[in-house]
C-alpha positions in Angstrom: 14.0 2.6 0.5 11.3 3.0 -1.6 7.5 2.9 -1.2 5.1 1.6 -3.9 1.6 2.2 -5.1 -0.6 0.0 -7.3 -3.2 1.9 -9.5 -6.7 1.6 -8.1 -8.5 -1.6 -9.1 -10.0 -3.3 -6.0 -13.5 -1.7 -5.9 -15.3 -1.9 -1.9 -17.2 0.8 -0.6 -18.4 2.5 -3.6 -14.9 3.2 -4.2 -11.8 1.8 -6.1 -8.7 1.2 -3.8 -4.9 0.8 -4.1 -2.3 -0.7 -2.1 0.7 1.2 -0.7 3.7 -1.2 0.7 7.4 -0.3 1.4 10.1 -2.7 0.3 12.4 -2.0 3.3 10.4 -1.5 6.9 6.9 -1.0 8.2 8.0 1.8 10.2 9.0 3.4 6.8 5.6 3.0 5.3 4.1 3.7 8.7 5.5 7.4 8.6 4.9 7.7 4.9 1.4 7.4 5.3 1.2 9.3 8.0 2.8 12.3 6.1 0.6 11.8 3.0 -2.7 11.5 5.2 -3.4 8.4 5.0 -5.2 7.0 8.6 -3.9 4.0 10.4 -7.0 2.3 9.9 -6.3 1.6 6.0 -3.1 -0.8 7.6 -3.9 -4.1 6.8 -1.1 -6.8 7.8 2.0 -5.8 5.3 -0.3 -2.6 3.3 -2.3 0.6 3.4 -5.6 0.7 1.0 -5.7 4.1 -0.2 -8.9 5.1 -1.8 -8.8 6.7 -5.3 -9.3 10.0 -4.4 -5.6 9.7 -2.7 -4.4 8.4 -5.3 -2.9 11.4 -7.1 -1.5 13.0 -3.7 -0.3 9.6 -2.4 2.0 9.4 -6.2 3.0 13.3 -5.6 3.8 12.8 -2.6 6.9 10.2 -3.6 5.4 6.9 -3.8 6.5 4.8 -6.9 3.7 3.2 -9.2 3.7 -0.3 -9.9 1.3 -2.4 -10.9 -0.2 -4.9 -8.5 1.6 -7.9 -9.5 5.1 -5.9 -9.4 3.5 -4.5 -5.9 3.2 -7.9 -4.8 6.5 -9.0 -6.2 8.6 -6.7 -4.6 6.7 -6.9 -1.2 7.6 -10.7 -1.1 10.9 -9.6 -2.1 11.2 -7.9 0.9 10.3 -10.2 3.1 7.8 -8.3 4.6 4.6 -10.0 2.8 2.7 -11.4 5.7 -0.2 -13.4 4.8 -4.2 -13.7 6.0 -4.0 -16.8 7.9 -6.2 -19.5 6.9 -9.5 -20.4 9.4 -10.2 -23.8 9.7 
């Protein structure tokens, strides 16, 4: 049961984000980021964006760092990796 942060690299609004996933439930990274502030608006599909500013509190707060591609790895690993579906 861990939860994993990327560092922040994806810039959008002015901003640089990260990506916060668990590798065991969504309920688990559900109450994570509810405990480290993080709204459920920045859910997207399998993820939370966390803006930069988080960063820091997100990490101190217990959440591993990885980089994106381990991030990604271990997500898929988990078989919780749900993907944007393709418009035709």
């Amino acid at each position: 049961m861990t939860i994993y942060i990327d560092p922040p690299s994806v810039p959008r609004h002015g901003r640089l984000w990260s990506h916060l996933v668990s590798d065991t439930s969504y309920d688990e990274l559900h109450d994570f980021a509810a405990r480290a502030g993080i709204p459920p608006r920045g859910f997207h599909r399998d993820h939370y964006d966390v803006p930069d500013r988080l960063y820091a509190d997100v990490f101190a707060a217990g959440a591993v760092p990885v980089t994106s591609r381990e991030l990604v790895r271990r997500l898929v690993d988990s078989g919780l990796r749900r993907r944007k579906r393709r418009s035709s």
